[in-house]
N, CA, C, O and CB atoms as a CASP TS submission, in Angstrom:
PFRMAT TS
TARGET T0000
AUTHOR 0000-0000-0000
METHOD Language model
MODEL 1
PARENT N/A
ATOM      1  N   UNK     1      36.071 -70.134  79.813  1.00  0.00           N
ATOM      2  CA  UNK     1      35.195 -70.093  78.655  1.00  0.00           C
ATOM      3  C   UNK     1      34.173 -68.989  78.883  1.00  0.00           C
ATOM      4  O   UNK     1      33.475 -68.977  79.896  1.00  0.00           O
ATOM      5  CB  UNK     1      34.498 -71.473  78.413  1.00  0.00           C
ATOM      6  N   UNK     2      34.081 -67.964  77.832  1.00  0.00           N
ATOM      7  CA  UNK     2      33.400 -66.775  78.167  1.00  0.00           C
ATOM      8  C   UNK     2      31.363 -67.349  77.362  1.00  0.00           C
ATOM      9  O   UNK     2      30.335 -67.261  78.034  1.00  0.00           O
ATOM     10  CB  UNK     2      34.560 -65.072  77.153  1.00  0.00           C
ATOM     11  N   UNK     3      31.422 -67.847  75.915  1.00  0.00           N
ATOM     12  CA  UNK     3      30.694 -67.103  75.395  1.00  0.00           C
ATOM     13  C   UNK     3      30.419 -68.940  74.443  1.00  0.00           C
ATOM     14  O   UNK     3      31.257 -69.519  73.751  1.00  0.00           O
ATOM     15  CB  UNK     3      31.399 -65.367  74.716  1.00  0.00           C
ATOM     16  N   UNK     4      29.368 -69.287  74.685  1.00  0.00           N
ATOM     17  CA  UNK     4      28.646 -70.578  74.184  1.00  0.00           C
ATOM     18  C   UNK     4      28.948 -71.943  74.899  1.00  0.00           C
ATOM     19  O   UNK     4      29.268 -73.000  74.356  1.00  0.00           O
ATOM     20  CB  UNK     4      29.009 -70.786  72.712  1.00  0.00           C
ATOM     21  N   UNK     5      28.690 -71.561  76.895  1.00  0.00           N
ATOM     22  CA  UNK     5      28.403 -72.181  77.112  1.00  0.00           C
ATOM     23  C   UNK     5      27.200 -73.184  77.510  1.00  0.00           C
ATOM     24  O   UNK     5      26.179 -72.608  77.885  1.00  0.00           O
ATOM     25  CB  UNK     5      28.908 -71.906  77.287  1.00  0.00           C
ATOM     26  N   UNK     6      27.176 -74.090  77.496  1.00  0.00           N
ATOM     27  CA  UNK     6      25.189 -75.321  77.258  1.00  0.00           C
ATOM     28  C   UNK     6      24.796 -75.023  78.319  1.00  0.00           C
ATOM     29  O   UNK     6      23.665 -75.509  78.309  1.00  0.00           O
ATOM     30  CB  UNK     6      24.993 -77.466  77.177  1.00  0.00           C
ATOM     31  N   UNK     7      24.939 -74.511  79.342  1.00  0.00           N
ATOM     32  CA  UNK     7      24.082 -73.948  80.533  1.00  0.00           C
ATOM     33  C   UNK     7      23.898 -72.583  80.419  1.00  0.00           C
ATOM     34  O   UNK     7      24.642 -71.612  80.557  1.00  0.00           O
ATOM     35  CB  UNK     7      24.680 -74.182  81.893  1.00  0.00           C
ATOM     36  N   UNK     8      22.394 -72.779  80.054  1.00  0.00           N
ATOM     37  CA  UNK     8      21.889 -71.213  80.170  1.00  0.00           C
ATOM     38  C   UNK     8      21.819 -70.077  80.740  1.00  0.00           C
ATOM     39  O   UNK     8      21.560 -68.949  80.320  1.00  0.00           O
ATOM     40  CB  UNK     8      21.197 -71.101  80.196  1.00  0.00           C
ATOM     41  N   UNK     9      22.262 -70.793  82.476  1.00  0.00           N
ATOM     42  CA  UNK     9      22.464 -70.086  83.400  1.00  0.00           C
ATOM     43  C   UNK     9      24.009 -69.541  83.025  1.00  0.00           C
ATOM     44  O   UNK     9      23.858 -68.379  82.649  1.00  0.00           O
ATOM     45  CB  UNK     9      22.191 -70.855  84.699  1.00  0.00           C
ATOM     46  N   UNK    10      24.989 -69.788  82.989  1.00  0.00           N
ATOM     47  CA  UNK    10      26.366 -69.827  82.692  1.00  0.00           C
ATOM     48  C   UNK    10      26.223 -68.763  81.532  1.00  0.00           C
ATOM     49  O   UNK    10      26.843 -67.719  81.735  1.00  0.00           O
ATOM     50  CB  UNK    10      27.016 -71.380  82.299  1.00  0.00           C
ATOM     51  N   UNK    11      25.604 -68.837  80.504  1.00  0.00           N
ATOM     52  CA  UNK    11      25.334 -68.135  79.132  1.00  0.00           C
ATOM     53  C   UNK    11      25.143 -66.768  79.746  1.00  0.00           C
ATOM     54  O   UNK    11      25.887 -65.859  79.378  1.00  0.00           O
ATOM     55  CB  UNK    11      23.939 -68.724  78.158  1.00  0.00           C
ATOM     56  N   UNK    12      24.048 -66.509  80.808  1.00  0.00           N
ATOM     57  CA  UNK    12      23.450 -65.207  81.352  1.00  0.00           C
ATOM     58  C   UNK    12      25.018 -64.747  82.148  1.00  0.00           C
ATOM     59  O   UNK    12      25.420 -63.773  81.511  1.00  0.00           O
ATOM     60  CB  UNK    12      21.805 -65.491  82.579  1.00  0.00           C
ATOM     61  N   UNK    13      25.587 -64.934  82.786  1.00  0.00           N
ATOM     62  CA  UNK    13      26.574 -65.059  83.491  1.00  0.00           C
ATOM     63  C   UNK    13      27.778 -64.142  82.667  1.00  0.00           C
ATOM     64  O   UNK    13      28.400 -63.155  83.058  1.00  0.00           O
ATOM     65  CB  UNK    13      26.801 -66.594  83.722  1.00  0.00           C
ATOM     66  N   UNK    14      27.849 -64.985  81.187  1.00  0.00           N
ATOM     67  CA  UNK    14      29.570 -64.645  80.476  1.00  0.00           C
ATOM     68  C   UNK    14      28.471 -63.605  79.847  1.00  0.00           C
ATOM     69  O   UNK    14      29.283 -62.965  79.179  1.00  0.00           O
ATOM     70  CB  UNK    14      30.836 -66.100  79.152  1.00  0.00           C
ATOM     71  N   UNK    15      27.432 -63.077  79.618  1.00  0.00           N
ATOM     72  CA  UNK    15      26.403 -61.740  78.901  1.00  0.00           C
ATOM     73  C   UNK    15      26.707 -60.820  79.601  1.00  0.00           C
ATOM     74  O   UNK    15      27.110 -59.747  79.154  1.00  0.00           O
ATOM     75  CB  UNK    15      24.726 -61.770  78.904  1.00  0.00           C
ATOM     76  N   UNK    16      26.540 -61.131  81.027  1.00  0.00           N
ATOM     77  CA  UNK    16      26.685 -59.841  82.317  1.00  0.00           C
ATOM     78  C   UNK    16      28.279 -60.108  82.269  1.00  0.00           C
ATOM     79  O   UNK    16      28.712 -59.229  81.524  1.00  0.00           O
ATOM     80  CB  UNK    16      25.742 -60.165  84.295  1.00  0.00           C
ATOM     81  N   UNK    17      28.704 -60.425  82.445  1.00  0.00           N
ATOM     82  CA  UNK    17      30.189 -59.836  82.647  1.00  0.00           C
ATOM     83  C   UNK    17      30.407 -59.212  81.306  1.00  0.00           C
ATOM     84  O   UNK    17      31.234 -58.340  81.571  1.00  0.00           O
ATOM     85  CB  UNK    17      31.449 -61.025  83.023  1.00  0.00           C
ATOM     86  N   UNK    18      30.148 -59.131  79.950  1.00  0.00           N
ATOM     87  CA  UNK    18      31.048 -58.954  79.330  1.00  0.00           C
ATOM     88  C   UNK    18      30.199 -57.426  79.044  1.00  0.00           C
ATOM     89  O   UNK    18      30.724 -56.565  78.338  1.00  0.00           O
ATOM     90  CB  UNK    18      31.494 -60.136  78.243  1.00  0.00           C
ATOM     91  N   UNK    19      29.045 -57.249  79.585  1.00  0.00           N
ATOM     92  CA  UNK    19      28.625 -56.061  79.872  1.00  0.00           C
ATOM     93  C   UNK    19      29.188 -54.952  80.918  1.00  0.00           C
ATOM     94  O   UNK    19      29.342 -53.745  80.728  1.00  0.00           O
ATOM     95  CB  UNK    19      27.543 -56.337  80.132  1.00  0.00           C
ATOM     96  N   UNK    20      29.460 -55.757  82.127  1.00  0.00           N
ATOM     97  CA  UNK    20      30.057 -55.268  83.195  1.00  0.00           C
ATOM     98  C   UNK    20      31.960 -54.648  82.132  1.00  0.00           C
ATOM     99  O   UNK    20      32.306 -53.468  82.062  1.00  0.00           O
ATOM    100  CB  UNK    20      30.056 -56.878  84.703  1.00  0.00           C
ATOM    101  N   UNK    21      32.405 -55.298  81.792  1.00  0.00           N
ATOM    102  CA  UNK    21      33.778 -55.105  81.165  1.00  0.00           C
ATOM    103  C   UNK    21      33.418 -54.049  80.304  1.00  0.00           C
ATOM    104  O   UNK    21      34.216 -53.118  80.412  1.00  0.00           O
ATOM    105  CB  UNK    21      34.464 -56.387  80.388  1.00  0.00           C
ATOM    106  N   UNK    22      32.512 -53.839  79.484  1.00  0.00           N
ATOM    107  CA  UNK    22      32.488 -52.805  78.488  1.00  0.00           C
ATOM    108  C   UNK    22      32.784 -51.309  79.184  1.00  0.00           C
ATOM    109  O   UNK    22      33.551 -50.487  78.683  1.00  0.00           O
ATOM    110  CB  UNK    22      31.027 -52.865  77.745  1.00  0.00           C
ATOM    111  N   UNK    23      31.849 -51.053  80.745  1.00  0.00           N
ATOM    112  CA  UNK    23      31.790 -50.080  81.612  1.00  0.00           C
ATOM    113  C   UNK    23      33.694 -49.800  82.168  1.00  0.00           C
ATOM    114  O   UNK    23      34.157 -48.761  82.638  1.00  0.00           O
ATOM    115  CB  UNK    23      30.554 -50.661  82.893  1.00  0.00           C
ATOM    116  N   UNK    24      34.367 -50.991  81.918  1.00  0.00           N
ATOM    117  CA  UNK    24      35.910 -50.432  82.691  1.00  0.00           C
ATOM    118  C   UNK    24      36.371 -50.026  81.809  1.00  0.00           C
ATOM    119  O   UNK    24      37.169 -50.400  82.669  1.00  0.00           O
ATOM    120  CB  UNK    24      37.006 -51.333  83.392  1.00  0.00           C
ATOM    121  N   UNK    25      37.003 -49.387  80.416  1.00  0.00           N
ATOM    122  CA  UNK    25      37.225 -49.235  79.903  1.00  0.00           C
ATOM    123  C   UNK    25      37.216 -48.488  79.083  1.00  0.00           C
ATOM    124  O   UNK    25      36.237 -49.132  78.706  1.00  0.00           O
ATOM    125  CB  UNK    25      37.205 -49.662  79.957  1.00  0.00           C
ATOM    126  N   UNK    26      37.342 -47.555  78.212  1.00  0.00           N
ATOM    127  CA  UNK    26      36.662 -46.808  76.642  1.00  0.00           C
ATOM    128  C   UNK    26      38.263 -47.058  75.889  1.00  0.00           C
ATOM    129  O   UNK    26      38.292 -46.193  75.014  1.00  0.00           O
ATOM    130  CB  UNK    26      35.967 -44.485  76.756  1.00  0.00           C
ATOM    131  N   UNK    27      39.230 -47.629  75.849  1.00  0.00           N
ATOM    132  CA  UNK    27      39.626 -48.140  75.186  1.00  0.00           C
ATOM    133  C   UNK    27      38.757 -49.242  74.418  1.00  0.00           C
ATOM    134  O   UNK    27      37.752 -49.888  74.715  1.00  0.00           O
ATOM    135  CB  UNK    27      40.518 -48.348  75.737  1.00  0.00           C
ATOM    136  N   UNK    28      39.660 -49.162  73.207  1.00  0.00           N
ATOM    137  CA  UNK    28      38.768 -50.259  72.035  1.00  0.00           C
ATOM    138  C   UNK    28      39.307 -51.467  72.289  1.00  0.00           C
ATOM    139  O   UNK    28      40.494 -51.698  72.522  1.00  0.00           O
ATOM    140  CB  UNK    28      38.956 -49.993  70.260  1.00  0.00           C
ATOM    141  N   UNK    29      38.010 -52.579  72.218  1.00  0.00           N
ATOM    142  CA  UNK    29      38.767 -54.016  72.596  1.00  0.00           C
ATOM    143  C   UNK    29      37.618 -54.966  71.666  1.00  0.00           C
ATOM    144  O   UNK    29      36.439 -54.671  71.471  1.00  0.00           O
ATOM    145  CB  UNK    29      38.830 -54.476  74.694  1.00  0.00           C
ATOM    146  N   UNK    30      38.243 -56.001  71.242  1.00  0.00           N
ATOM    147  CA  UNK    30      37.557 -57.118  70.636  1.00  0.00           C
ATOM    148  C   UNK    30      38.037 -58.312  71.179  1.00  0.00           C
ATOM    149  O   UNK    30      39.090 -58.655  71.718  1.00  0.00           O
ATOM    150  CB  UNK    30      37.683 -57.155  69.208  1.00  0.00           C
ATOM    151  N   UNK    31      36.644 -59.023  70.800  1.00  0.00           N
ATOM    152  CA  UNK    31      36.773 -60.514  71.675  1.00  0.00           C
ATOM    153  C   UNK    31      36.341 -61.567  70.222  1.00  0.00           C
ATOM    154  O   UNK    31      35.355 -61.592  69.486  1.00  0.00           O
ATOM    155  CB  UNK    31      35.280 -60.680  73.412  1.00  0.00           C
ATOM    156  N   UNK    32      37.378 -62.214  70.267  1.00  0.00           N
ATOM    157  CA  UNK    32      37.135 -63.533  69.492  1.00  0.00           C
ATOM    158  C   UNK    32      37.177 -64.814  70.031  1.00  0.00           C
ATOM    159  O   UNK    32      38.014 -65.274  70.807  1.00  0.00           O
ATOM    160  CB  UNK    32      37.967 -63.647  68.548  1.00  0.00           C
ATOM    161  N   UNK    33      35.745 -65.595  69.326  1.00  0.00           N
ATOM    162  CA  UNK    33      35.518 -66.655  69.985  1.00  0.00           C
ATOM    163  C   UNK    33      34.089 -67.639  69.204  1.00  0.00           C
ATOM    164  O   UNK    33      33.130 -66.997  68.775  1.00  0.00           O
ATOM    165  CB  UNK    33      35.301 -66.072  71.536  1.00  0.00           C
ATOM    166  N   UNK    34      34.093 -68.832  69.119  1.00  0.00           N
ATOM    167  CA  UNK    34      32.842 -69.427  68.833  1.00  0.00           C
ATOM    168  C   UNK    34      32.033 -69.460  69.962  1.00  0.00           C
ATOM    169  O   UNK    34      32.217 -70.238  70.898  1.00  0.00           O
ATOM    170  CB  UNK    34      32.966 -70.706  68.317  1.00  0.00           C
ATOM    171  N   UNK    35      30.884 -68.397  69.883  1.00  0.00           N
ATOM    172  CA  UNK    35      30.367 -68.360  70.761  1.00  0.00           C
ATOM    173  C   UNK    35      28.763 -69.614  70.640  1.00  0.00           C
ATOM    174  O   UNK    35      27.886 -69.846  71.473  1.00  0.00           O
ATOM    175  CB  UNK    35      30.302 -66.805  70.912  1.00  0.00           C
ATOM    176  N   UNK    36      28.951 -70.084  69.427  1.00  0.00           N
ATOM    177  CA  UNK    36      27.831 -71.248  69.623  1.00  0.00           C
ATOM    178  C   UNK    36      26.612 -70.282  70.091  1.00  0.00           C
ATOM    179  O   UNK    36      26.385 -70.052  71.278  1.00  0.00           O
ATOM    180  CB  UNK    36      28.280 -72.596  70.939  1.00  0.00           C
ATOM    181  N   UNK    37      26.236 -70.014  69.557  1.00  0.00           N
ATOM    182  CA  UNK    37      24.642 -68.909  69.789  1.00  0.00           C
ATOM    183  C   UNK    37      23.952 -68.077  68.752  1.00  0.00           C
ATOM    184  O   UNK    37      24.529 -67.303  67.988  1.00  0.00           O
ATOM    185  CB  UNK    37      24.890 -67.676  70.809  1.00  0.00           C
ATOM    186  N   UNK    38      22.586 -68.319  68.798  1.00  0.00           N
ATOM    187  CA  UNK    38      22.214 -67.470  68.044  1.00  0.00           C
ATOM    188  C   UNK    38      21.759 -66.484  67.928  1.00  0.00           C
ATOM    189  O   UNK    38      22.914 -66.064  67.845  1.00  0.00           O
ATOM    190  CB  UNK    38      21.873 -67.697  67.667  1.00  0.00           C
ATOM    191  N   UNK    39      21.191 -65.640  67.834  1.00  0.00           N
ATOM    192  CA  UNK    39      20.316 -63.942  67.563  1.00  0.00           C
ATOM    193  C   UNK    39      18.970 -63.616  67.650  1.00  0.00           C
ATOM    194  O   UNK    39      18.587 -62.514  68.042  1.00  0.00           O
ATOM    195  CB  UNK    39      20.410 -63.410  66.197  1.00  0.00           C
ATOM    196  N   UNK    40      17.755 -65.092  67.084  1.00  0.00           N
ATOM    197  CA  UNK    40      16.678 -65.232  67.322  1.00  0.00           C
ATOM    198  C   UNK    40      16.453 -66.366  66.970  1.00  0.00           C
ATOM    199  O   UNK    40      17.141 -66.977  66.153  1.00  0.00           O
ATOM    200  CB  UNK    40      16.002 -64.447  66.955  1.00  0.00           C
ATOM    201  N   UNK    41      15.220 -66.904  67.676  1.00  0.00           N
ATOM    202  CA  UNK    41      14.883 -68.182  67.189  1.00  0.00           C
ATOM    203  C   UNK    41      14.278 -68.572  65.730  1.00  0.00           C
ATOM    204  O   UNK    41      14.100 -69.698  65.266  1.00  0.00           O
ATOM    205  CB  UNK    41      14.042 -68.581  68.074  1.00  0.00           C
ATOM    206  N   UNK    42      14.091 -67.662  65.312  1.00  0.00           N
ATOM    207  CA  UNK    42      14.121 -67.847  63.489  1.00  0.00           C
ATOM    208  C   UNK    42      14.942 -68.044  63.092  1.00  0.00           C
ATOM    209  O   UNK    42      14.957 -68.421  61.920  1.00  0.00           O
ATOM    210  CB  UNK    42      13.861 -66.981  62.582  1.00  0.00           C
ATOM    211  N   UNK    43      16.341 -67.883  63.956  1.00  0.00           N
ATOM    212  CA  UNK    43      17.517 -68.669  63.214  1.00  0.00           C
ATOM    213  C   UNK    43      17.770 -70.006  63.164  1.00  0.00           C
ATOM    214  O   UNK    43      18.743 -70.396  62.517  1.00  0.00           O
ATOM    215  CB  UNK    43      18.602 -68.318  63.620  1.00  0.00           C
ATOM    216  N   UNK    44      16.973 -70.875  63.807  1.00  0.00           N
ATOM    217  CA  UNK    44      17.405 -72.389  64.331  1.00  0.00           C
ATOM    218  C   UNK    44      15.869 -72.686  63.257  1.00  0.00           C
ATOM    219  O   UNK    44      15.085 -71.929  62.685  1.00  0.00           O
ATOM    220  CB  UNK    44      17.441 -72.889  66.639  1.00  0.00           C
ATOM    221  N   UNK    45      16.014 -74.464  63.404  1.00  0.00           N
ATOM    222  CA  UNK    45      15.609 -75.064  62.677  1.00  0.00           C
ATOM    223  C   UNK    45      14.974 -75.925  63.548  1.00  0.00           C
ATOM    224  O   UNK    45      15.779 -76.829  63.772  1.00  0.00           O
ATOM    225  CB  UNK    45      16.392 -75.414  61.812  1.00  0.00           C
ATOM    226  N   UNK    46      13.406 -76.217  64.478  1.00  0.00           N
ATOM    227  CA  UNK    46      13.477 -77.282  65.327  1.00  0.00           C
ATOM    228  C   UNK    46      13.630 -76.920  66.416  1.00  0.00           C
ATOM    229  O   UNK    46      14.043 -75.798  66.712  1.00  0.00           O
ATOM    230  CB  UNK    46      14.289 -78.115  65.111  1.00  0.00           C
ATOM    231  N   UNK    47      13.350 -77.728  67.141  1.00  0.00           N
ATOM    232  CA  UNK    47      13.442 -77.764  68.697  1.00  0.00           C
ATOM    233  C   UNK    47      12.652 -76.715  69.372  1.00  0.00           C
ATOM    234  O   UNK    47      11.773 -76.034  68.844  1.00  0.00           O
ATOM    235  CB  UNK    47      14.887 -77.598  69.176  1.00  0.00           C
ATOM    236  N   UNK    48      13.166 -76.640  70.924  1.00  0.00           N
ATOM    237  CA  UNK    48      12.145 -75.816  71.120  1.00  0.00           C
ATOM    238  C   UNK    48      12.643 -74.527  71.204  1.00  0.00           C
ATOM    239  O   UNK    48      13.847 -74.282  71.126  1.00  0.00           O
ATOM    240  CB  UNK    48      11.404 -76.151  72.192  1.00  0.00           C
ATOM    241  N   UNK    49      11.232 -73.151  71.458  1.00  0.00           N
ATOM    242  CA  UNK    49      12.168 -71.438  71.257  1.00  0.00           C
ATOM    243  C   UNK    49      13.024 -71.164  72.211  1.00  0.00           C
ATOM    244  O   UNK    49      12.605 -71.512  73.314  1.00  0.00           O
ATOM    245  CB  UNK    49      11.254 -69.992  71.332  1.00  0.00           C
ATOM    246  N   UNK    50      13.604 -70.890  72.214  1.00  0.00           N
ATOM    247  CA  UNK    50      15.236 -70.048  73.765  1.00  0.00           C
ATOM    248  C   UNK    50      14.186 -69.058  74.104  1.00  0.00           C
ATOM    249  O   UNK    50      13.359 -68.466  73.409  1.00  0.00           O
ATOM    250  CB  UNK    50      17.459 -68.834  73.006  1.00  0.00           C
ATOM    251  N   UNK    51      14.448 -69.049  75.334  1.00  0.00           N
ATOM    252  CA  UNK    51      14.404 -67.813  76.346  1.00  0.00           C
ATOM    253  C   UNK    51      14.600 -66.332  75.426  1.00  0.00           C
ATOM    254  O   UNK    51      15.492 -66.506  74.595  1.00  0.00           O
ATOM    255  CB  UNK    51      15.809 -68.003  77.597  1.00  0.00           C
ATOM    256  N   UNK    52      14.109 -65.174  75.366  1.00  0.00           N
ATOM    257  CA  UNK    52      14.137 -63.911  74.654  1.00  0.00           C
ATOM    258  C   UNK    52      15.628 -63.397  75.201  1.00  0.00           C
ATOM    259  O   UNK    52      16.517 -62.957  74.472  1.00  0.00           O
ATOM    260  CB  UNK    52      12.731 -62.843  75.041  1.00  0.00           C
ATOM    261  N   UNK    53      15.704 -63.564  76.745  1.00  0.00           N
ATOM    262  CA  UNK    53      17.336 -63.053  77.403  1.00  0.00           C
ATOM    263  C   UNK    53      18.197 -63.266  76.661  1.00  0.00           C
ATOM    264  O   UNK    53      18.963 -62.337  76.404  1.00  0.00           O
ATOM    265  CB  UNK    53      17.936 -63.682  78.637  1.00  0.00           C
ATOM    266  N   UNK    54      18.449 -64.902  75.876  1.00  0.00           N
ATOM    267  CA  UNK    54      19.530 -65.341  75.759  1.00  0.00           C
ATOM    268  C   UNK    54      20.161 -64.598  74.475  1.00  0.00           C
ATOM    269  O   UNK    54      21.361 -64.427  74.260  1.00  0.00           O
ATOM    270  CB  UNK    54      19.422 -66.758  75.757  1.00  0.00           C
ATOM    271  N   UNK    55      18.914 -64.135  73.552  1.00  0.00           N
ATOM    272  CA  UNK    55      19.595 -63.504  72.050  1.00  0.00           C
ATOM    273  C   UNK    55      19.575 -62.024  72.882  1.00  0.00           C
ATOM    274  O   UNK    55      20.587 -61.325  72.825  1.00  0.00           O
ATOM    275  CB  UNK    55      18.391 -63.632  70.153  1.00  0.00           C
ATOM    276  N   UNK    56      18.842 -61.739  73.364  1.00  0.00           N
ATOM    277  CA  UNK    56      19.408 -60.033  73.745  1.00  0.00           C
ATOM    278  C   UNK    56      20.772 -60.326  74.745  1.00  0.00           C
ATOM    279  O   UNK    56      21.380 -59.275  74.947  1.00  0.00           O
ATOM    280  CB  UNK    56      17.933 -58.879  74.874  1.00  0.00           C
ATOM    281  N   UNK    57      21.251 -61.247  75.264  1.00  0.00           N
ATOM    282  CA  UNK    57      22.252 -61.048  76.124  1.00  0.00           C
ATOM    283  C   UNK    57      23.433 -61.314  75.176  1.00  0.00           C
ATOM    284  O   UNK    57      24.453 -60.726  75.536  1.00  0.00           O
ATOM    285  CB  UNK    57      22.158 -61.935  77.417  1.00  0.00           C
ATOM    286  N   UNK    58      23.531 -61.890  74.298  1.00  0.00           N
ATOM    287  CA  UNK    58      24.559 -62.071  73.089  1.00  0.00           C
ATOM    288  C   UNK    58      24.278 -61.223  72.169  1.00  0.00           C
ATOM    289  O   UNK    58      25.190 -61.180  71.344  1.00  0.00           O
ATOM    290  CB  UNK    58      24.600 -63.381  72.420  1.00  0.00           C
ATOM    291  N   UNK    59      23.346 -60.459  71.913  1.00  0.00           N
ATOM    292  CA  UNK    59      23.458 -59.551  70.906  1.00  0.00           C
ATOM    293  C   UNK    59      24.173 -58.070  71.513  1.00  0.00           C
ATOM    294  O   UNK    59      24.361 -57.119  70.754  1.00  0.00           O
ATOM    295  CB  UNK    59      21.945 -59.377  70.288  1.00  0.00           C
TER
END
């Protein structure tokens, strides 16, 4: 599982690798997947704010 997993630590983890992967390559590649995440905390409704890492590491 790359991309919306509930451990935040794990979340930072599938961000850096899929950063690290962009560098092997310049072939074109896409990744599909529910990654369960959002972009900023103005997107959620409630609870408390995420970490700033977590939307820059998925964005």
């Amino acid at each position: 599982m790359l991309g919306g997993h509930s451990n935040n630590a794990r979340r930072r983890q599938s961000w850096n690798l899929l950063c690290d992967l962009v560098t092997m390559s310049t072939d074109p590649w896409c990744i599909i997947d529910d990654f369960n995440d959002l972009l900023a905390n103005g997107d959620k409704r409630g609870g408390y704010e995420r970490p700033a890492w977590l939307y820059n590491g998925f964005r």
